[in-house]
C-alpha positions as CSV (number, residue, x, y, z in Angstrom):
1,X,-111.6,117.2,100.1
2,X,-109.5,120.3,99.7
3,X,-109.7,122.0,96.9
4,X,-106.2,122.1,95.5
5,X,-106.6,118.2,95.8
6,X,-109.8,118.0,93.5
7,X,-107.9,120.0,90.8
8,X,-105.2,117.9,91.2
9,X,-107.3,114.9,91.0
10,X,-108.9,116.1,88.0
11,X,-105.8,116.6,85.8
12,X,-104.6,113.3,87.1
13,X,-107.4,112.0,85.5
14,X,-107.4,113.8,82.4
15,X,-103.9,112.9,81.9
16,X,-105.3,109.0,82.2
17,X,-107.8,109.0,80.3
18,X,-105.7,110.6,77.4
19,X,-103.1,107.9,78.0
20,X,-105.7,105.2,77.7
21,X,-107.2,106.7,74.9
22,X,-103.8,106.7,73.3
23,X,-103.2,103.0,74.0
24,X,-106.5,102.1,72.6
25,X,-106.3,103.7,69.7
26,X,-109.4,106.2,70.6
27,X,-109.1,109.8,68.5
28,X,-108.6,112.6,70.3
29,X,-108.8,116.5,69.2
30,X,-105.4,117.0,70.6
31,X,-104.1,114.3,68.8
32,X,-105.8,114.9,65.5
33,X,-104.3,118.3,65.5
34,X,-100.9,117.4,66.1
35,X,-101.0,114.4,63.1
36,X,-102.1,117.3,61.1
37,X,-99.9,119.9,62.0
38,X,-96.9,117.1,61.3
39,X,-97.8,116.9,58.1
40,X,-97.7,120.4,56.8
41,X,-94.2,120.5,58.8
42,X,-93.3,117.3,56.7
43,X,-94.6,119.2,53.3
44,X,-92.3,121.9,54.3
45,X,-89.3,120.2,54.5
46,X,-90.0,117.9,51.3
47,X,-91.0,121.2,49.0
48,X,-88.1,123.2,50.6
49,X,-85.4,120.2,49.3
50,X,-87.1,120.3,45.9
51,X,-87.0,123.9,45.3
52,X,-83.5,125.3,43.7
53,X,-81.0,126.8,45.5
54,X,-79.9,130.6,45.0
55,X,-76.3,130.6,43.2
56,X,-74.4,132.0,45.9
57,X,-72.9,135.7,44.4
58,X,-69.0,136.0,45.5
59,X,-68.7,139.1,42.9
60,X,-69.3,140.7,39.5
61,X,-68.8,138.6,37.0
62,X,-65.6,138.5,35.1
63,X,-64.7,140.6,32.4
64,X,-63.7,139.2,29.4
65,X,-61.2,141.6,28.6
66,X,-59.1,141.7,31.9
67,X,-55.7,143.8,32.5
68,X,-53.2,140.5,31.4
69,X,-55.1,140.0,28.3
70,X,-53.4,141.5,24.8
71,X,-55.4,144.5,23.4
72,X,-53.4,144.4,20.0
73,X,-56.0,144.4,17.7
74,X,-53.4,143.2,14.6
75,X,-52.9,139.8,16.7
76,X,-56.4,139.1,16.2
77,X,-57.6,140.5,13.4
78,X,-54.4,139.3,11.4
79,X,-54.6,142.0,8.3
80,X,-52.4,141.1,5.8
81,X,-54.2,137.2,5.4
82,X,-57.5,136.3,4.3
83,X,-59.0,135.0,7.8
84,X,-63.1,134.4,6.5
85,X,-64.1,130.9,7.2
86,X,-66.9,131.4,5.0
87,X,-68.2,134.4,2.6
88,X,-69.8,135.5,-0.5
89,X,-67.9,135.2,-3.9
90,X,-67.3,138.3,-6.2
91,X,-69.7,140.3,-4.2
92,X,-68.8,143.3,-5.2
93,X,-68.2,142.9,-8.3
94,X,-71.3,145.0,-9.5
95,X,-69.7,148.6,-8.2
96,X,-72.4,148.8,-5.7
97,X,-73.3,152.6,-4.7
98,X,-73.9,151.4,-0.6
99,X,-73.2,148.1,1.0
100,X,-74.7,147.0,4.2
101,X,-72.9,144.9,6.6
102,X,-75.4,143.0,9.3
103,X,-73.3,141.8,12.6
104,X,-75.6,139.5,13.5
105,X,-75.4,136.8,16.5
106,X,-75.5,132.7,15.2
107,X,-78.6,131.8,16.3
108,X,-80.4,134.9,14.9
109,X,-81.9,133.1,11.8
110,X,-85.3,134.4,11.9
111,X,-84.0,137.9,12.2
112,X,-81.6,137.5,9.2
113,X,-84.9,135.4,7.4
114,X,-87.1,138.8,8.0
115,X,-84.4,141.4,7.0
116,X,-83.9,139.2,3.4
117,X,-87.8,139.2,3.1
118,X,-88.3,142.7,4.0
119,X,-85.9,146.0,3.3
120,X,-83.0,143.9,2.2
121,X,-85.5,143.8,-0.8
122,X,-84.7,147.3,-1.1
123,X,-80.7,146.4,-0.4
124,X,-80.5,144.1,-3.1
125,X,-80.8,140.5,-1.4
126,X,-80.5,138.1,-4.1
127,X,-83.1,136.2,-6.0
128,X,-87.1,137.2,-5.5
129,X,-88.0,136.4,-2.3
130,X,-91.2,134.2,-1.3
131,X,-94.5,136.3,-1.0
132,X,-95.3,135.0,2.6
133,X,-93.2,134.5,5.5
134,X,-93.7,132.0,8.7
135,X,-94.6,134.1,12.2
136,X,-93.3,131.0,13.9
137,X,-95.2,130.2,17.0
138,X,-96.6,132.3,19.3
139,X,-96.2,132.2,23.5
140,X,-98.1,128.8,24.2
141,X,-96.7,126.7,21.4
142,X,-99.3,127.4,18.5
143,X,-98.1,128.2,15.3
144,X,-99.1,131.1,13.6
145,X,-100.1,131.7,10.1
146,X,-98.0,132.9,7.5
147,X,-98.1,136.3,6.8
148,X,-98.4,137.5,3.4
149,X,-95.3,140.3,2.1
150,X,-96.5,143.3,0.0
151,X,-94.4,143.7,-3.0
152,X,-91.5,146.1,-3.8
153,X,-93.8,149.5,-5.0
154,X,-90.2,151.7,-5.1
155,X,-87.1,150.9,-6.1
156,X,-83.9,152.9,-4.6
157,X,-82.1,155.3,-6.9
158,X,-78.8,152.7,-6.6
159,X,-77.7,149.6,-6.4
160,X,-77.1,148.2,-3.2
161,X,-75.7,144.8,-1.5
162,X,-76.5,143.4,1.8
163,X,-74.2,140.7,3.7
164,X,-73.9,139.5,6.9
165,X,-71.3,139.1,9.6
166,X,-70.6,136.3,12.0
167,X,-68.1,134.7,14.5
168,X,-67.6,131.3,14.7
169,X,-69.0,128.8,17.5
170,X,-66.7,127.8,20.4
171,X,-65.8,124.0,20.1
172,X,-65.4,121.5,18.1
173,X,-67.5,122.6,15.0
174,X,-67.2,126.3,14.8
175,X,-70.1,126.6,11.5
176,X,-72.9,124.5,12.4
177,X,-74.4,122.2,9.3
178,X,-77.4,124.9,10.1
179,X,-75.0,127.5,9.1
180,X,-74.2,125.9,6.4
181,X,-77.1,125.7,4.8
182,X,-78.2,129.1,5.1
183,X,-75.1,130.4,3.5
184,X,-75.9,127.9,0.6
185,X,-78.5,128.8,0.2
186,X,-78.2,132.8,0.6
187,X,-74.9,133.2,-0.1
188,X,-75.0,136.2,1.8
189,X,-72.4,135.3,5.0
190,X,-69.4,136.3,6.1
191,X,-67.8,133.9,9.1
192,X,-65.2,134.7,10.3
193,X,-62.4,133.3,12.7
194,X,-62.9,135.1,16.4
195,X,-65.3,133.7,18.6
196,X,-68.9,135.4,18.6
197,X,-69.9,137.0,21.7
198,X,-70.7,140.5,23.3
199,X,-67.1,141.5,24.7
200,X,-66.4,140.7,21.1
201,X,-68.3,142.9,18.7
202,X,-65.2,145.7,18.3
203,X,-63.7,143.0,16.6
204,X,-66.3,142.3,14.8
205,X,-66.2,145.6,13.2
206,X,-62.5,145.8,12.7
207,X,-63.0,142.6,10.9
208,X,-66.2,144.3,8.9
209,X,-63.8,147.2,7.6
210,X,-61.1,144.4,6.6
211,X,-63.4,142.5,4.6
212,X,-65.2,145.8,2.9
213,X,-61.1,146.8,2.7
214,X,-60.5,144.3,0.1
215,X,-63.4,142.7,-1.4
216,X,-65.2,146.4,-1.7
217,X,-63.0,148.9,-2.4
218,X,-64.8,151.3,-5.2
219,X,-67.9,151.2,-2.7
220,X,-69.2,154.6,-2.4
221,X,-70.7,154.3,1.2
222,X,-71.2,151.3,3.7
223,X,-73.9,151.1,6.2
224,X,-73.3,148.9,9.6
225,X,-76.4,148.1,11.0
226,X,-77.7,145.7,13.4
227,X,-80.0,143.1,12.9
228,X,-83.3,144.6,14.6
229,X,-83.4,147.8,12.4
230,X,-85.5,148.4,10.1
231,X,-84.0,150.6,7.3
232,X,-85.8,152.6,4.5
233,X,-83.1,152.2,2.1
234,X,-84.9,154.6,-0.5
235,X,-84.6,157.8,2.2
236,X,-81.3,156.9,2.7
237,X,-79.9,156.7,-0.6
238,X,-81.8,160.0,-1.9
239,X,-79.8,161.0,1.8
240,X,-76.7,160.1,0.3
241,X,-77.2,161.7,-3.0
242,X,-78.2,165.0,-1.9
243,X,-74.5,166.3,-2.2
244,X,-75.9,169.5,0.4
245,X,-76.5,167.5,3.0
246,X,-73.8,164.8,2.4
247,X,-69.8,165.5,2.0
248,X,-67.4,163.4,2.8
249,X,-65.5,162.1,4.3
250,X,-68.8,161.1,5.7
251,X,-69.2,159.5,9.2
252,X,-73.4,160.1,10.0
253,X,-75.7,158.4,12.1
254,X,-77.3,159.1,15.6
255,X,-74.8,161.7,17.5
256,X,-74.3,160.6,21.1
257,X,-72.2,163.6,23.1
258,X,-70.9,164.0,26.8
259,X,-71.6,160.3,27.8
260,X,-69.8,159.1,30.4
261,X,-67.5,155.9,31.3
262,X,-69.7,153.3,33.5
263,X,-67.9,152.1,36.3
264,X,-70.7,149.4,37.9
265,X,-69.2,146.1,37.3
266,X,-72.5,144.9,37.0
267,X,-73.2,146.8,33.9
268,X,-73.5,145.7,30.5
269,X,-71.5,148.8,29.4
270,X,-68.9,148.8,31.8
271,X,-65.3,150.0,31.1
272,X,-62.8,149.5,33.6
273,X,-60.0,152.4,34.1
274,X,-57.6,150.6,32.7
275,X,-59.0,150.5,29.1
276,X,-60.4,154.4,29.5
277,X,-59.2,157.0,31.2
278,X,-60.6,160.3,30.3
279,X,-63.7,161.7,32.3
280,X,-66.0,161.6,28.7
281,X,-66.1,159.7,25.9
282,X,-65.4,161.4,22.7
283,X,-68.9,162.0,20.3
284,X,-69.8,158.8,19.0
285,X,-72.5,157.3,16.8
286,X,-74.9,155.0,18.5
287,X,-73.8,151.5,17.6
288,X,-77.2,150.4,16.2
289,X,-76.1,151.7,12.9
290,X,-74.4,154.4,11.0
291,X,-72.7,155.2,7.5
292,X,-69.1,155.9,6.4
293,X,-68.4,156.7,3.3
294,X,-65.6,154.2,1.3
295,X,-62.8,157.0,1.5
296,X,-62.8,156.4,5.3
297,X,-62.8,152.0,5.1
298,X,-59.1,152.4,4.9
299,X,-58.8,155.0,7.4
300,X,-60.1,153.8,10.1
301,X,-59.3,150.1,9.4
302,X,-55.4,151.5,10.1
303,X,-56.4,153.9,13.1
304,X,-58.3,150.2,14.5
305,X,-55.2,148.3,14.0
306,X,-53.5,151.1,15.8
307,X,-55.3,151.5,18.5
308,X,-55.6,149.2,21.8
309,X,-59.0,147.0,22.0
310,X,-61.8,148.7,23.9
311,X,-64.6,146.8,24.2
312,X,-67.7,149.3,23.2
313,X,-67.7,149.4,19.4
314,X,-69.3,152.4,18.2
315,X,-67.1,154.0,20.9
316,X,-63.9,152.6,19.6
317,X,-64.5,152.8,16.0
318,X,-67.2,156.1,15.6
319,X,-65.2,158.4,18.7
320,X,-61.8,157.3,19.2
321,X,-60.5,156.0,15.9
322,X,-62.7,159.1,14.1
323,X,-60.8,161.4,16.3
324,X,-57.5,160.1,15.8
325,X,-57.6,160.8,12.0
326,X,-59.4,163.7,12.1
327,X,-63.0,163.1,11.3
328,X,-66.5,164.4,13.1
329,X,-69.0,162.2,12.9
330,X,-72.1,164.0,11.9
331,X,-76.1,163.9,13.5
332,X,-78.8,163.2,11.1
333,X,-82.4,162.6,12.8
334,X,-83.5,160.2,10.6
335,X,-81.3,157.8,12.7
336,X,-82.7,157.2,15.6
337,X,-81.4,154.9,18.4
338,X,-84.9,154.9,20.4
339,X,-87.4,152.7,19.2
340,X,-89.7,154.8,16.9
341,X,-93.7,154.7,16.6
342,X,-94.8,151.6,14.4
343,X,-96.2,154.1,12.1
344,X,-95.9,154.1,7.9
345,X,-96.2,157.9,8.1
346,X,-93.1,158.3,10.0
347,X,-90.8,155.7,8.5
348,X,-91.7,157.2,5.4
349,X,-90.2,159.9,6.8
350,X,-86.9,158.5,8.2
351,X,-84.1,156.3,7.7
352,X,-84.0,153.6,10.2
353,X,-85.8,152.7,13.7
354,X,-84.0,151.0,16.4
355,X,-85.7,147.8,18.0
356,X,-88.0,145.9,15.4
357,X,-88.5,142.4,16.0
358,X,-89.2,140.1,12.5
359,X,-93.3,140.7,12.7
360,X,-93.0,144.4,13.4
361,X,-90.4,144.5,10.4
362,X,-93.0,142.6,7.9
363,X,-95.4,145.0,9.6
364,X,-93.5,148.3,8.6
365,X,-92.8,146.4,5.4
366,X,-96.6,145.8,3.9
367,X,-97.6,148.9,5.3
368,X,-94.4,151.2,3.5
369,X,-95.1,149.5,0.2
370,X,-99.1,149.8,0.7
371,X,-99.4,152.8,-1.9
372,X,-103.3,153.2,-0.1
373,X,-101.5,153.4,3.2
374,X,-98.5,155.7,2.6
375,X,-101.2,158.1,0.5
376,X,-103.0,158.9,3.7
377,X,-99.8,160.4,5.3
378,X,-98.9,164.3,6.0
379,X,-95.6,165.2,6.2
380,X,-94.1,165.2,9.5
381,X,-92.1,168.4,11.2
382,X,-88.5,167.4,11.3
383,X,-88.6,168.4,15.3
384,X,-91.6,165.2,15.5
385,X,-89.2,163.0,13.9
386,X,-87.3,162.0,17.1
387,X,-87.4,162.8,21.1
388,X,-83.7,163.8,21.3
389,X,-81.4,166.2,19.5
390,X,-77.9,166.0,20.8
391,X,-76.2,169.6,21.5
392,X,-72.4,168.6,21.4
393,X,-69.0,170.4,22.3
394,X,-66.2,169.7,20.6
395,X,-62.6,169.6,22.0
């Protein structure tokens, strides 16, 4: 036989005898490999249906404030009416030396919690606090223990008053029943009537220097501050007080000089042209908390109303409006917009750290009023206080 017909033969038979096998229901290799192979394919498909789908990205998101929306501050902050949903009752009716005014997002109860537990002690937050205070749970569901607050050991020089300021929820209930209850129980919030969110928070300062406008108007000094600083209320009263350092009209916090408009849509600070501009913002206070002394409440509560929204607070409020009336606000490196060293030696030192989550804060707290603790500390170079020191130009 030729050999191309043997060869031929051969396959012929392979081919058969796979065929057969097939009819038969015999296993082959082949076969086996294929019935696998299908069902990883199979797998595939099933996971690749169950998995989520990418939102598809068509832009930058919107921006609250766009180019048709009313800037005129008046229209929403309304200043000639009593807009509060909800606040305190004769609050100043102590002639506190320094009032401090929390913006604070809705759902931040365990910050406001810590704050009342820990230096609002030193601000003057109502009746004694508890001696512990619930950690809450941790990363895999397991609640913590309570941790135990050290006692008050010094007292500030004044009196002082702490409240807190809120928006209201979107919807059909704009205070929750949770809200509710903490004012109740606290009596220690203000609410009121603009909807609580990010794009929002210049007018929840204008509405800050409204309310301290008319419910506080002998206050010596007001402190806004957010709600994850930790501030040693002693240092900055004796700060206050210590008439060679401070003279007001008084604008002081953490200098910020040169910065620059952000153009990225995609950025949490971004400023479209139409709100801003000029190349350079004026010199501003960071945002996570300065002072003004009371003479300036008025002041700049008028130079707000004046002026069109912009969106970045301390901007608004601390460069522009300062700078239409007149006023410099001033660097003092015991603020500090970086988060500072959990350390009892240095925020014995200093007036506030940016950053502190509720356990650091009870941390700083035990460890500041720790008398065995604090003893152990050298003083600190002002230079070692903080890793920046602005050097500003003024136009």
């Amino acid at each position: 036989m030729h050999p191309l017909q043997m060869v031929n033969t051969r396959v012929g038979r392979t081919i058969h005898r796979s065929y057969i096998g097939r009819r038969v229901g015999c296993s082959q290799p082949v076969l086996v490999a294929l019935f696998i192979i299908s069902g990883f394919v199979f797998l595939f498909f099933q996971m690749a249906g169950m998995m989520p789908k990418r939102p598809v990205l068509t832009g930058p998101p919107s921006f609250a404030w766009a180019p048709n929306v009313s800037r005129n501050i008046s229209a929403y902050v309304r200043p000639t009416v009593t807009t509060a949903l909800m606040q305190p009752e004769n609050f100043c009716q102590d002639d506190p030396f320094l009032v401090f005014v929390v913006p604070s997002a809705i759902n931040n109860t365990k910050q406001r919690d810590t704050i009342r537990r820990t230096w609002g002690q030193w601000a003057g937050c109502g009746p004694s606090p508890p001696s512990s205070i619930d950690e809450g749970a941790d990363s895999q569901g397991t609640t913590k223990k309570k941790s135990v607050l050290a006692k008050m050991m010094v007292a500030p020089p004044k009196t002082s008053k702490l409240v807190f300021l809120l928006g209201k929820s979107k919807g059909d209930q704009p205070i929750s029943e949770t809200l509710q209850e903490e004012s109740f129980r606290y009596g220690d919030l203000i609410i009121e009537d603009f909807i609580d969110s990010y794009t929002n928070l210049t007018l929840k300062t204008v509405f800050m220097l409204k309310w301290v406008h008319r419910n506080c108007p002998t206050v010596k000094f007001v402190m806004k501050v957010d709600d994850d600083i930790f501030v040693n209320v002693v240092n900055l009263q004796k700060t206050l007080l210590n008439q060679t350092i401070t003279k007001t009209p008084l604008l002081m916090g953490s200098l910020i000089c040169g910065a620059k408009p952000i153009h990225d849509q995609w950025s949490k600070w971004y400023t479209p042209q139409y709100m801003f501009r000029e190349g350079k913002y004026p010199n501003y206070l960071s945002g996570t908390g300065y002072v003004y002394s009371g003479d300036l409440v008025e002041r700049l509560f008028k130079a707000a109303l004046a002026a069109p929204y912009f969106h970045l607070e301390d901007v608004f409020l601390t460069g522009l409006c300062a700078r239409s009336i007149g006023v410099r606000p001033v660097d003092n490196v015991g603020f500090s917009y970086h988060p500072r060293a959990v350390s009892p030696c240095l925020f014995k030192e200093v007036i506030m750290g940016h950053g502190v989550g509720p356990s650091t804060m009870v941390k700083l707290w035990n460890m500041l009023n720790e008398p065995a603790t604090v003893a152990k500390c050298h003083p600190i170079k002002k230079s070692k206080l903080r890793s920046y020191n602005p050097k500003c130009s003024w136009r």
